[in-house]
MDAnalysis code that builds the backbone (N, CA, C; Angstrom):
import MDAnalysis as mda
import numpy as np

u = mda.Universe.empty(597, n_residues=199, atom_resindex=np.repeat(np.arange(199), 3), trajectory=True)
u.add_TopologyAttr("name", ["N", "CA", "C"] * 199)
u.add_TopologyAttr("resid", np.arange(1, 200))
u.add_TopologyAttr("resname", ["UNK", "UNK", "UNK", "UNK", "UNK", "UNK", "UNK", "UNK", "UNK", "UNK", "UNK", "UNK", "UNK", "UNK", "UNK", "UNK", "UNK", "UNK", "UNK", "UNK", "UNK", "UNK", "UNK", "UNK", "UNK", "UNK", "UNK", "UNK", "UNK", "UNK", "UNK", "UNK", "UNK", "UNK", "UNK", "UNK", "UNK", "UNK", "UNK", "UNK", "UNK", "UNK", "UNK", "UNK", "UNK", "UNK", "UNK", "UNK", "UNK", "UNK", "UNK", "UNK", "UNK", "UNK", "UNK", "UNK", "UNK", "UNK", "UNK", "UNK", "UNK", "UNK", "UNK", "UNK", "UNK", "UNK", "UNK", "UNK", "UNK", "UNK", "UNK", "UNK", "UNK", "UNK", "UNK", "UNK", "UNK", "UNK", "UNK", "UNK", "UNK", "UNK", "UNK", "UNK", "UNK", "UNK", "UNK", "UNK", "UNK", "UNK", "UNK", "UNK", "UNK", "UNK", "UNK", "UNK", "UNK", "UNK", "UNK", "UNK", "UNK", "UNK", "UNK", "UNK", "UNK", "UNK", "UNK", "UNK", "UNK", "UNK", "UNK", "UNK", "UNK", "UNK", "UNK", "UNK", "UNK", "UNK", "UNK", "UNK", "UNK", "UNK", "UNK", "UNK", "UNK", "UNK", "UNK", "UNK", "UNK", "UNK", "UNK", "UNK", "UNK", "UNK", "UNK", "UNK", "UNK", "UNK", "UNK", "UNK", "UNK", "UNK", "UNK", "UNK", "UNK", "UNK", "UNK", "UNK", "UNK", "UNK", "UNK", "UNK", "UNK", "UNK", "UNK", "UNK", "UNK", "UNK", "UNK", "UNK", "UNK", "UNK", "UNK", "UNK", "UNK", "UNK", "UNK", "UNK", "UNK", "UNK", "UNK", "UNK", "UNK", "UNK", "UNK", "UNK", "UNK", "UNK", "UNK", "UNK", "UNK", "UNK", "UNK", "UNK", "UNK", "UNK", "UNK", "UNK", "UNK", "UNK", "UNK", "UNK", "UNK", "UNK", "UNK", "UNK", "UNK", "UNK", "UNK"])
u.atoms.positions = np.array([
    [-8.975, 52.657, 32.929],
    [-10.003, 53.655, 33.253],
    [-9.572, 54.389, 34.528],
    [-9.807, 55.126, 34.261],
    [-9.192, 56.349, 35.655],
    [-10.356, 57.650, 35.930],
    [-10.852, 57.362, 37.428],
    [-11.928, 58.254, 38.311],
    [-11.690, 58.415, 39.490],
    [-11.763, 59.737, 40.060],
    [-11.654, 59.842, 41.157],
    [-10.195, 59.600, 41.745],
    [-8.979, 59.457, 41.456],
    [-7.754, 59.730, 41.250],
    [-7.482, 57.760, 42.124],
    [-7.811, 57.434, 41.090],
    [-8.059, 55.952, 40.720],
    [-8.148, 55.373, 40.010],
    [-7.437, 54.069, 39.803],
    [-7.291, 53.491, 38.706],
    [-8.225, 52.219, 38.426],
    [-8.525, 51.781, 37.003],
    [-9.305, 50.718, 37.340],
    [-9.350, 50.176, 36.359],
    [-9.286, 48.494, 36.131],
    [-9.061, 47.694, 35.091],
    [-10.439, 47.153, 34.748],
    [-10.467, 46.084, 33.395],
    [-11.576, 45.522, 32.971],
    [-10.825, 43.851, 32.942],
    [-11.630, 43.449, 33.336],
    [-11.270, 42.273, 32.825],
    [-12.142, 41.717, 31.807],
    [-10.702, 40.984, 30.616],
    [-11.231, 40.730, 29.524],
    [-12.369, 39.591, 29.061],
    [-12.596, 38.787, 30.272],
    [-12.950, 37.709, 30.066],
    [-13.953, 37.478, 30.892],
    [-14.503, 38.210, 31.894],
    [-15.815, 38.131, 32.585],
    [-16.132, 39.948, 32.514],
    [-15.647, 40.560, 32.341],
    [-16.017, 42.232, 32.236],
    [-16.255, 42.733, 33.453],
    [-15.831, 41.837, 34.418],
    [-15.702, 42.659, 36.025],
    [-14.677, 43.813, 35.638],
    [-14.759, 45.182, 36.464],
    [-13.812, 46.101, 37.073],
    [-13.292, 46.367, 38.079],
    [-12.097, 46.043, 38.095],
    [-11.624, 45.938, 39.270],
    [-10.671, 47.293, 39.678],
    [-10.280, 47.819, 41.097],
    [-9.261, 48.633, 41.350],
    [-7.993, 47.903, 41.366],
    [-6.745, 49.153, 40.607],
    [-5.504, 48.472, 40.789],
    [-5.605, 48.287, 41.582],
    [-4.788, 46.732, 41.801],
    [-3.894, 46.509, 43.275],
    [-3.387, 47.128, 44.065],
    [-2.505, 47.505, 43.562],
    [-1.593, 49.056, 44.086],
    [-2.254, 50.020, 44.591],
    [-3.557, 50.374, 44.496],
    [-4.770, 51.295, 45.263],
    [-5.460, 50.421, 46.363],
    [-5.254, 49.633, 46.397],
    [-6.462, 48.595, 47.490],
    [-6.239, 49.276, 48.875],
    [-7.340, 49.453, 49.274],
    [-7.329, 50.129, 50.552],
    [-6.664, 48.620, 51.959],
    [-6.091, 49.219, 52.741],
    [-5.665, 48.556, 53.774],
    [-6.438, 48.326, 54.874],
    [-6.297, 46.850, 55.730],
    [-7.237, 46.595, 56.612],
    [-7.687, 47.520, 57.474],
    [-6.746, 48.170, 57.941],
    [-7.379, 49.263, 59.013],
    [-8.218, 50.171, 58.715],
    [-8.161, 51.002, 57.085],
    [-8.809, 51.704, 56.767],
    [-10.438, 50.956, 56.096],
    [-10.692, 50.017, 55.806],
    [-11.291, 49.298, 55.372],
    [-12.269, 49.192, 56.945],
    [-11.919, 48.478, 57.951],
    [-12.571, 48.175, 59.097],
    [-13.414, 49.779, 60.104],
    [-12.370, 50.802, 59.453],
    [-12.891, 52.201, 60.021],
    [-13.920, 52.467, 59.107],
    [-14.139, 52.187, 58.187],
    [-15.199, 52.182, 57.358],
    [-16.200, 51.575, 57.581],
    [-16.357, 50.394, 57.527],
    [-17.281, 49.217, 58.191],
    [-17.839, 49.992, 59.318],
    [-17.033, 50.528, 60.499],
    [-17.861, 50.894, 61.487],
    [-18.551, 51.818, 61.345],
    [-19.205, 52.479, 60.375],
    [-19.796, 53.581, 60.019],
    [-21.103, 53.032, 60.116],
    [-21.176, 51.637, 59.385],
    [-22.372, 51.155, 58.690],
    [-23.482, 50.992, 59.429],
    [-24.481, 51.479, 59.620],
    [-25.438, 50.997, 60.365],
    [-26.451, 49.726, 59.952],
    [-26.021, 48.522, 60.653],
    [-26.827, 47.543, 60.019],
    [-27.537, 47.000, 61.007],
    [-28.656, 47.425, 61.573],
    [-29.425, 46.994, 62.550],
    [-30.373, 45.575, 62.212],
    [-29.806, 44.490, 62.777],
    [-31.186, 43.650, 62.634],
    [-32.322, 43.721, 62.374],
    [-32.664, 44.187, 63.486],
    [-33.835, 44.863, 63.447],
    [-34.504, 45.701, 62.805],
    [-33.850, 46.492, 62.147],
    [-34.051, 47.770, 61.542],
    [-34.866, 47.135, 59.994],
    [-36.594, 48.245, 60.122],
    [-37.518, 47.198, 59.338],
    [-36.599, 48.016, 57.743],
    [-36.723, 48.909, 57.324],
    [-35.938, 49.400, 56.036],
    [-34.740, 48.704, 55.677],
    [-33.969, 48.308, 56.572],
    [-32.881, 47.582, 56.065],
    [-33.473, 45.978, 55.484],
    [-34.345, 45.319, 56.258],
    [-34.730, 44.149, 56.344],
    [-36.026, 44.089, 54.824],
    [-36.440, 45.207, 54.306],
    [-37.266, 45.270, 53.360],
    [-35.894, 45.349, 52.228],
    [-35.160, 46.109, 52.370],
    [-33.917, 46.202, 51.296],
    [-33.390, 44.636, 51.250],
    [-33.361, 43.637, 52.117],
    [-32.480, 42.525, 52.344],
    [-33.874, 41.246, 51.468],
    [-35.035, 41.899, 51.340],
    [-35.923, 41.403, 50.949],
    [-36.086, 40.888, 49.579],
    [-34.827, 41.506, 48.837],
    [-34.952, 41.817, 47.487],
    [-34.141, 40.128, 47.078],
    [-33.614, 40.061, 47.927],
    [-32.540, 38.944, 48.066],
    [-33.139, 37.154, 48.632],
    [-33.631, 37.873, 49.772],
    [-34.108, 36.869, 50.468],
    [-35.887, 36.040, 49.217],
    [-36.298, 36.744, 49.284],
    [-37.709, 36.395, 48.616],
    [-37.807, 35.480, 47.545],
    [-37.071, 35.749, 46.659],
    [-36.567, 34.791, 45.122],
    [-36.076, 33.644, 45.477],
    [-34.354, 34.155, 46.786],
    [-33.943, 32.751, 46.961],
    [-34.980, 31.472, 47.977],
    [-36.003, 32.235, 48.949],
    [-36.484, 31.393, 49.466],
    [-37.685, 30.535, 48.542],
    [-37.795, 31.089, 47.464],
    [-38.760, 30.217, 46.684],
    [-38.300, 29.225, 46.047],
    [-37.024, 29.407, 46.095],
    [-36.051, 28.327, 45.314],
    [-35.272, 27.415, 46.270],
    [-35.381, 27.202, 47.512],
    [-35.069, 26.613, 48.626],
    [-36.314, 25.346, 49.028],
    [-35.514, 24.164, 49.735],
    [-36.336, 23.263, 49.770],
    [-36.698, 23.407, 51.830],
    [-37.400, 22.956, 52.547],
    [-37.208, 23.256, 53.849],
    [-36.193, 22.756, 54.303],
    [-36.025, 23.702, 55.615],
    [-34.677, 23.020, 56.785],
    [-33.542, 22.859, 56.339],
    [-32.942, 24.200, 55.484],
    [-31.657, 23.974, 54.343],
    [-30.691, 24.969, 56.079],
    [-29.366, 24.184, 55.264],
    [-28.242, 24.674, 55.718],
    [-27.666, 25.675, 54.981],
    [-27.122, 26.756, 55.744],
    [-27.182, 27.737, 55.004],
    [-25.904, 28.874, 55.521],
    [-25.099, 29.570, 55.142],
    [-24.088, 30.310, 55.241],
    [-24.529, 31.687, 54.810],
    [-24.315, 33.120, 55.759],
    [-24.083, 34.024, 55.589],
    [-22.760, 34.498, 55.464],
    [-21.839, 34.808, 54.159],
    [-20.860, 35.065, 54.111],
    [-20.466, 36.078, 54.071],
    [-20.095, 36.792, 54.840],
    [-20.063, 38.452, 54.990],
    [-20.898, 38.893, 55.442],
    [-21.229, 38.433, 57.262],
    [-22.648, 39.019, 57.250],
    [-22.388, 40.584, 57.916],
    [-21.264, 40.793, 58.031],
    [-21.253, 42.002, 58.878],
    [-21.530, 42.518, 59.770],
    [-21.874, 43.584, 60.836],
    [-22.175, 43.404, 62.142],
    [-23.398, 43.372, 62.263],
    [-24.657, 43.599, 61.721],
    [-25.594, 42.761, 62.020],
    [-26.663, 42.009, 60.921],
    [-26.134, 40.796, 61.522],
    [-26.414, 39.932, 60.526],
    [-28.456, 39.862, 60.122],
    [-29.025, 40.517, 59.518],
    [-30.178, 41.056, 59.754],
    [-30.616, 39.549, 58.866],
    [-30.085, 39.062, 57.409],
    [-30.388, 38.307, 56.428],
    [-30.723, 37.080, 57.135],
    [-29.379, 36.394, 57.906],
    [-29.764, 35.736, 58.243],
    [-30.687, 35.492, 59.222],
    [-30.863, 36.303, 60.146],
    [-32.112, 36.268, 61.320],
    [-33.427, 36.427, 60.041],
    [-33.492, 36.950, 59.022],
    [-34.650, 36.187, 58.340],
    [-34.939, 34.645, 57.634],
    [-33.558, 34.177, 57.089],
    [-33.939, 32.796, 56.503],
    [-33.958, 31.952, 58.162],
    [-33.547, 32.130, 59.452],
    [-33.642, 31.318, 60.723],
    [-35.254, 31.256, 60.748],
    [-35.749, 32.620, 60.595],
    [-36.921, 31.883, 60.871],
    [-37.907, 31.887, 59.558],
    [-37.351, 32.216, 58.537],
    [-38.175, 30.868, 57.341],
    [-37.968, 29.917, 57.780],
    [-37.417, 29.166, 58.721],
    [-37.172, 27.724, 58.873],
    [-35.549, 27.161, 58.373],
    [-34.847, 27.711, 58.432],
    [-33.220, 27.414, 58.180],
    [-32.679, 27.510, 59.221],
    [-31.183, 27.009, 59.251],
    [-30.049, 26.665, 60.167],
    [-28.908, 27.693, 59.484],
    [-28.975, 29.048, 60.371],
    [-27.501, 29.810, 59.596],
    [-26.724, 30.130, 60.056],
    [-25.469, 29.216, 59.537],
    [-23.856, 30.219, 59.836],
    [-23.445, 31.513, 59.615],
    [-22.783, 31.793, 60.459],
    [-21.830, 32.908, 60.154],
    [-20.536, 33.237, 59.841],
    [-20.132, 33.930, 58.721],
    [-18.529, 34.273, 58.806],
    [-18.549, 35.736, 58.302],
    [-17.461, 36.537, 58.900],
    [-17.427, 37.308, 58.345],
    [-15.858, 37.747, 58.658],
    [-14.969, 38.345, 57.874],
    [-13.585, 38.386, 58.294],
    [-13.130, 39.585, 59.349],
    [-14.013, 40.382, 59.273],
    [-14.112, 41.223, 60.272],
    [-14.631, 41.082, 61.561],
    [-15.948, 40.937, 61.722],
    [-17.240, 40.819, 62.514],
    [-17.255, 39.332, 63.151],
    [-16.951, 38.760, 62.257],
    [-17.476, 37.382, 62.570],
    [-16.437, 36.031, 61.916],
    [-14.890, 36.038, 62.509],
    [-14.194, 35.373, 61.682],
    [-14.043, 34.514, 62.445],
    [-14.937, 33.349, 62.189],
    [-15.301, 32.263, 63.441],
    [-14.739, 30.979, 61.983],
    [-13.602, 30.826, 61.660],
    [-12.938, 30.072, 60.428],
    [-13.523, 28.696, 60.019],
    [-14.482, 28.174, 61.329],
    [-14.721, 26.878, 61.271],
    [-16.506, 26.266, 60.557],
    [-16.908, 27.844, 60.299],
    [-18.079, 27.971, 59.519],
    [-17.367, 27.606, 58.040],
    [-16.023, 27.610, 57.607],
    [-15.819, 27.765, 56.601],
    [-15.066, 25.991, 56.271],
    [-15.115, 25.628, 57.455],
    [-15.139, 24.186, 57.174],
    [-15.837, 22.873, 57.188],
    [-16.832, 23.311, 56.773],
    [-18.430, 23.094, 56.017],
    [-19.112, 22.926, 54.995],
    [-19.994, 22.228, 54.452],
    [-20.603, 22.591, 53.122],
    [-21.743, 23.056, 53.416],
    [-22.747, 23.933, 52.579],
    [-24.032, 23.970, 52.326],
    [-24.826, 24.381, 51.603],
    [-25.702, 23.840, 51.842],
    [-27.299, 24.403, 50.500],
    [-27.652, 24.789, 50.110],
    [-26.958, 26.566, 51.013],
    [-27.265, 27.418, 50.370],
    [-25.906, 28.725, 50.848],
    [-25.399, 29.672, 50.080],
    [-25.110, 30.685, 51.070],
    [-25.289, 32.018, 50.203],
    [-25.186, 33.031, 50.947],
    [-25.964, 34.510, 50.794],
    [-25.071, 35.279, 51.082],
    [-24.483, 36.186, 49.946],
    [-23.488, 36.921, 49.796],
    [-23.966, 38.187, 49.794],
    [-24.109, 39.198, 50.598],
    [-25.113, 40.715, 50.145],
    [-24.487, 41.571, 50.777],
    [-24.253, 42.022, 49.665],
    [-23.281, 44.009, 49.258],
    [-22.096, 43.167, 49.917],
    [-21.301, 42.584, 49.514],
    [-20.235, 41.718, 50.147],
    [-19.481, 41.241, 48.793],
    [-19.475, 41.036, 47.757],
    [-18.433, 40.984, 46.667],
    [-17.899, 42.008, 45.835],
    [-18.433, 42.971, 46.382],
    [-17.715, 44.720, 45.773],
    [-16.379, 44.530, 46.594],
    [-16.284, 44.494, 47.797],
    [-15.374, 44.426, 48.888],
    [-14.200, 43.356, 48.411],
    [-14.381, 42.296, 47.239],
    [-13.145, 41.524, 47.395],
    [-12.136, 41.646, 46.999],
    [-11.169, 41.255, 47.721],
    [-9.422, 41.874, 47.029],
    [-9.339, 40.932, 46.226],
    [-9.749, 39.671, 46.102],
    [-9.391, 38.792, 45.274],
    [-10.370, 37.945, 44.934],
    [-11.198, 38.679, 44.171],
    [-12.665, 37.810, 43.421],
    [-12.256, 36.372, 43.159],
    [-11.449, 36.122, 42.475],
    [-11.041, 34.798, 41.509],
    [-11.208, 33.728, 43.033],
    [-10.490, 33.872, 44.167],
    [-9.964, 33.145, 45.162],
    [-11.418, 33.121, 45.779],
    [-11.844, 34.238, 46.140],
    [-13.433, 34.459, 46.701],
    [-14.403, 33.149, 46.147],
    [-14.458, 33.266, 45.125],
    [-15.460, 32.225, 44.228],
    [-14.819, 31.545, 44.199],
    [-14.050, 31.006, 44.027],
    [-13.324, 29.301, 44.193],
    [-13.866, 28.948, 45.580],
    [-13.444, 29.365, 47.014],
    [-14.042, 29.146, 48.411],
    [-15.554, 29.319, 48.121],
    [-15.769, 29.850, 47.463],
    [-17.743, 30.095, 47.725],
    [-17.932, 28.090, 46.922],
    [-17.518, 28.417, 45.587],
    [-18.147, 26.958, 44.910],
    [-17.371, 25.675, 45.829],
    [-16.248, 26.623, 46.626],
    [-16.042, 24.806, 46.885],
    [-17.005, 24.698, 48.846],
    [-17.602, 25.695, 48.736],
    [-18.395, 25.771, 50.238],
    [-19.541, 25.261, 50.124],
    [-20.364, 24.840, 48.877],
    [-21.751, 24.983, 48.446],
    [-21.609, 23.254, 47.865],
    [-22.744, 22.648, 48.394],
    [-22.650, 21.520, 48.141],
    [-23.355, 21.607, 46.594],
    [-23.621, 20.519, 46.012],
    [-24.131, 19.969, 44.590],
    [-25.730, 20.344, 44.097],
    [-25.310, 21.033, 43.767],
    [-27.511, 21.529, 43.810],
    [-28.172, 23.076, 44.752],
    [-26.726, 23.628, 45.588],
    [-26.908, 24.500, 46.242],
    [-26.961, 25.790, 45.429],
    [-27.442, 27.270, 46.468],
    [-27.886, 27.979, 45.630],
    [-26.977, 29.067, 46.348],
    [-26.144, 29.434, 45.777],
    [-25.620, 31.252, 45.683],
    [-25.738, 32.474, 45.384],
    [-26.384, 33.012, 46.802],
    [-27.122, 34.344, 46.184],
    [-26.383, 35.429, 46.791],
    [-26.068, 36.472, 45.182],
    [-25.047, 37.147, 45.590],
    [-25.887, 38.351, 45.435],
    [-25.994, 39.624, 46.146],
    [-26.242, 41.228, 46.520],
    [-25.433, 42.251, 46.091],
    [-25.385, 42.732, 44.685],
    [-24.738, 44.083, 44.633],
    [-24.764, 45.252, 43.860],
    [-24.673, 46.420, 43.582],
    [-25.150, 47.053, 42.572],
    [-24.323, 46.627, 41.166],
    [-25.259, 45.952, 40.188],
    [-24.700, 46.024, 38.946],
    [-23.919, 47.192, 38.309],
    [-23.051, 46.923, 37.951],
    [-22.308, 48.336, 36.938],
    [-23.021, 48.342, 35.688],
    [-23.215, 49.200, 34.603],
    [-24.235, 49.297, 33.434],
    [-22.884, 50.076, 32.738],
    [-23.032, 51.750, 32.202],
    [-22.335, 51.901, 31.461],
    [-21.488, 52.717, 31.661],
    [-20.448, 52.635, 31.317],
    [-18.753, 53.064, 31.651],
    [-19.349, 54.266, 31.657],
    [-19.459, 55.059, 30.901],
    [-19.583, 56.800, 30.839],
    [-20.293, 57.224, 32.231],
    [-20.973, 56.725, 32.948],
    [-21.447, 56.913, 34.090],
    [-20.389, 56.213, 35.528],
    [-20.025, 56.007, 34.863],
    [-18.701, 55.181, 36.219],
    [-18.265, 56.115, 37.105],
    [-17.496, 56.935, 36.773],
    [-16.882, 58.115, 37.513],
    [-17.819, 59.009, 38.823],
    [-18.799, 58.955, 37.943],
    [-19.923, 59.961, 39.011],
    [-20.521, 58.921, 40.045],
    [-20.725, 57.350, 39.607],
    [-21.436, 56.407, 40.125],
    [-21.331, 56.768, 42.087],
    [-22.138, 56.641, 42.585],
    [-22.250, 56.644, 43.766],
    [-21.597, 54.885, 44.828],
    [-21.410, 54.336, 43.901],
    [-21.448, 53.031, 44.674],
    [-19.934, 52.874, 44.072],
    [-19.043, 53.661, 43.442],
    [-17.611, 53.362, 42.855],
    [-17.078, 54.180, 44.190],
    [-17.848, 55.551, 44.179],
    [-17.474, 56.351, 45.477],
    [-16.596, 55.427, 46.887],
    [-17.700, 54.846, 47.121],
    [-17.243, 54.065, 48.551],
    [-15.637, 53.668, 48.577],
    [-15.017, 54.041, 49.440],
    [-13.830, 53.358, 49.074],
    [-12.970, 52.019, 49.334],
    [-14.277, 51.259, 49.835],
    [-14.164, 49.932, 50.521],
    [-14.570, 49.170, 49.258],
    [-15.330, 49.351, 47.728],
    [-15.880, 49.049, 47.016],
    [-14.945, 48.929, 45.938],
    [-13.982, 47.602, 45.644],
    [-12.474, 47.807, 44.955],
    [-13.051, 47.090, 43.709],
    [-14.359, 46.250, 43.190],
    [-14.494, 45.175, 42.173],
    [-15.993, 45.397, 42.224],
    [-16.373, 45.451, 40.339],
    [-17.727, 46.090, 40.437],
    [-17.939, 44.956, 39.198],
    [-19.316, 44.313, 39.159],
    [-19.757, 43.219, 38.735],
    [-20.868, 43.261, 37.372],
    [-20.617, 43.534, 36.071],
    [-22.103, 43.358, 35.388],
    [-22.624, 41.982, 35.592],
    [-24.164, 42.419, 34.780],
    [-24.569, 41.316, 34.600],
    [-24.237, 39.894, 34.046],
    [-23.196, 40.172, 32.594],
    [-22.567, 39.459, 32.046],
    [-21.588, 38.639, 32.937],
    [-20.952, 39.436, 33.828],
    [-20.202, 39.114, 34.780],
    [-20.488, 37.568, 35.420],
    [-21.518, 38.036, 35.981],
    [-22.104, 36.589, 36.389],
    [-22.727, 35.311, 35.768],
    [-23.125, 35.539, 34.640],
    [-23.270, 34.273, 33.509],
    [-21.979, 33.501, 33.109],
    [-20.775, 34.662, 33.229],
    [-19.522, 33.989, 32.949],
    [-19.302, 33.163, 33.944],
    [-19.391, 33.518, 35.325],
    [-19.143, 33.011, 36.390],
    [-19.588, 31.612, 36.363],
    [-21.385, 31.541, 35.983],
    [-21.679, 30.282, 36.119],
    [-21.270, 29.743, 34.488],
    [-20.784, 30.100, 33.923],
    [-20.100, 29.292, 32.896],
    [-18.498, 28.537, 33.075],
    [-17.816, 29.197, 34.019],
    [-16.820, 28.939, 34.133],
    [-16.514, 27.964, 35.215],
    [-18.185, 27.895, 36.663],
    [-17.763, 27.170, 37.158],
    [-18.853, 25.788, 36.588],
    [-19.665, 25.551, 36.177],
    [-20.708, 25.039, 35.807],
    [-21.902, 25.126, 36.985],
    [-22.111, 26.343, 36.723],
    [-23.282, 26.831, 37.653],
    [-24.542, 27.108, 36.821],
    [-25.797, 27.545, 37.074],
    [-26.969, 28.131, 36.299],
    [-26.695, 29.123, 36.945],
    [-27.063, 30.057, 36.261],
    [-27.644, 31.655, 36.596],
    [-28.656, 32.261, 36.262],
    [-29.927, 32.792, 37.356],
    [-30.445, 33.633, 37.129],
    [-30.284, 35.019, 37.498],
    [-31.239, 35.936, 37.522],
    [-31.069, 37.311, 38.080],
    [-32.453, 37.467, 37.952],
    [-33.437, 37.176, 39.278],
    [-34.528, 37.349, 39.435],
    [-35.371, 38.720, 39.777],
    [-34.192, 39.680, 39.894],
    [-34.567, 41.156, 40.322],
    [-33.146, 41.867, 40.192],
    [-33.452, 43.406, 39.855],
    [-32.523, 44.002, 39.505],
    [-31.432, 44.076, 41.236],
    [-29.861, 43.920, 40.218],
    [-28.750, 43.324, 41.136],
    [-28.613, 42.491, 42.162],
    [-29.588, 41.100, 42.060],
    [-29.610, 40.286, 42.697],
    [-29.200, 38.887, 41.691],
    [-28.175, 38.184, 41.870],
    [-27.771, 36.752, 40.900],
    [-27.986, 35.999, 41.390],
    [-28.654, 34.759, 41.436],
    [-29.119, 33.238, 42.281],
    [-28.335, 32.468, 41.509],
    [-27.143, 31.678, 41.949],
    [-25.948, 30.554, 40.857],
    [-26.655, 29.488, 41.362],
    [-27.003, 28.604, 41.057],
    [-26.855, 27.116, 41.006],
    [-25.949, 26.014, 40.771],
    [-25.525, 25.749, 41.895],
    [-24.483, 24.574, 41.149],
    [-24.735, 23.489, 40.704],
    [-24.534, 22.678, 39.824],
    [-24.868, 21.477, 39.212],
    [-24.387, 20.623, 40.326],
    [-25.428, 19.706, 40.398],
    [-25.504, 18.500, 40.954],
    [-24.697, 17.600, 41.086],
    [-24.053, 17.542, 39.737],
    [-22.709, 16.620, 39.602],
    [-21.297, 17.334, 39.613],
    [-21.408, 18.610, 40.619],
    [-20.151, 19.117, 40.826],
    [-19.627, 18.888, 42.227],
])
């Protein structure tokens, strides 16, 4: 598939789209991007948008969970909301926040938002996410679903050029099929994985 003088594959077996390799934008240009973003903590519109995420997974959370923001970016707004639902949250982020030793950890829960469009290497991404998440923990991932190819090209969220891997819904059922996860999708482009207990 080719948009925007870009190339872009399907994969056959979870129906993610990904950008060639050979197009992947480079760290520097990637991080000049990032600084554009305005992500204010504070900021109540951002924190109602982060709501969409937070609300489902906190109903599905038990108290005083440990918990990972992975990609929280420069301001980590998500997690300053599950801290004070009553959680304990890390940070990593490879840019912002590449503090490596959050990542040598397990926990209960972690919260991935608008942060897996960005990966150069999904497959490797989710291997570190399931092996970060203890047995029963919950993975909630943030991003715009892709729907149907004929609209791809114009899509506003393919635009971005930090945005190299775009996710259907199907996408993520495979995911928890492949790792033995549950999946829901409690609101549009929001996925909650579950990992089985005995993983």
């Amino acid at each position: 598939m080719h948009a925007g003088q870009r190339d872009y594959w399907r994969c056959e077996r979870c129906k993610a789209t990904f950008l060639d390799p050979q197009q992947l934008p480079s760290a520097e240009s990637e991080q000049q991007e990032y600084q554009l973003h305005q992500n204010d903590v504070n900021d109540d519109g951002y924190r109602r948008f982060l709501m969409r995420v937070s609300e489902p997974l906190l109903q599905r959370l038990q108290s005083a969970q440990q918990g990972l923001d992975y990609g929280c970016g420069p301001g980590p707004a998500l997690a300053d909301m599950l801290t004070q639902a009553g959680h304990q949250m890390s940070l990593y982020d490879p840019v912002f926040q590449p503090d490596t030793e959050a990542l040598q950890r397990t926990y209960d829960f972690i919260t991935c938002t608008e942060v897996a469009e960005h990966f150069h290497q999904p497959a490797q991404e989710f291997d570190r996410l399931n092996t970060l998440l203890k047995p029963g923990g919950w993975l909630a991932i943030m991003t715009s679903f892709q729907t149907d190819d004929s609209a791809f090209a114009n899509w506003h969220y393919r635009r971005d050029p930090t945005h190299v891997v775009f996710y259907k819904e199907d996408t993520f059922y495979w995911l928890a099929s492949h790792y033995g996860w549950r999946c829901e999708i409690p609101v549009k482009n929001v996925a909650l994985l579950q990992k089985r207990h005995d993983r």
